[in-house]
N, C-alpha and C positions, 0 to 999 in steps of 0.2 A: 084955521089950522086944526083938522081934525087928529089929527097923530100928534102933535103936539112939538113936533120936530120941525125947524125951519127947514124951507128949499133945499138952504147949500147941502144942510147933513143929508135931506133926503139925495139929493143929487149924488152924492158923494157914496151912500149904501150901493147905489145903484151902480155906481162904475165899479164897487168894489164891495162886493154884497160878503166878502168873508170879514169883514172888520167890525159888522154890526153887532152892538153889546145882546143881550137877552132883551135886558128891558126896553129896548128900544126897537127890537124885534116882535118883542108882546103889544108893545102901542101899537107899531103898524099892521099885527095881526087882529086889535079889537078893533080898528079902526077900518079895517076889511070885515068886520062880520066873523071873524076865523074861532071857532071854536077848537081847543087843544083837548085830548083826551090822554093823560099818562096812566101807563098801565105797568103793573109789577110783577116780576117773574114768581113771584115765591108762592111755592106750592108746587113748583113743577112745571112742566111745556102745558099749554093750555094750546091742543089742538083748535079751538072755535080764534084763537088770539088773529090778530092781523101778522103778519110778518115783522121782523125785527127792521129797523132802520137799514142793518149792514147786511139784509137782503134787498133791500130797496135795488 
């Protein structure tokens, strides 16, 4: 059990991927290999930045 999370939960993210806490998000994001990079607006727009989430 590499995530740490039994079947049923994982099963359960999957039918319903909006109910998953953070923490249980970040297990199966390290457990994917997933690296997260948070970045902060202050100082102004940072042309070089990636795009805002709610441009996604």
């Amino acid at each position: 059990m590499l995530v740490g999370l039994d079947q049923t939960r994982i099963a359960k993210i999957e039918a319903n991927p909006q109910r998953v806490s953070v923490g249980q998000l970040f297990k199966i994001l390290g457990a994917l290999g997933v690296q997260l990079q948070l970045l902060s607006d202050e100082g102004g727009p940072n042309p070089k930045a990636p795009p805002a989430a709610a441009d996604w």
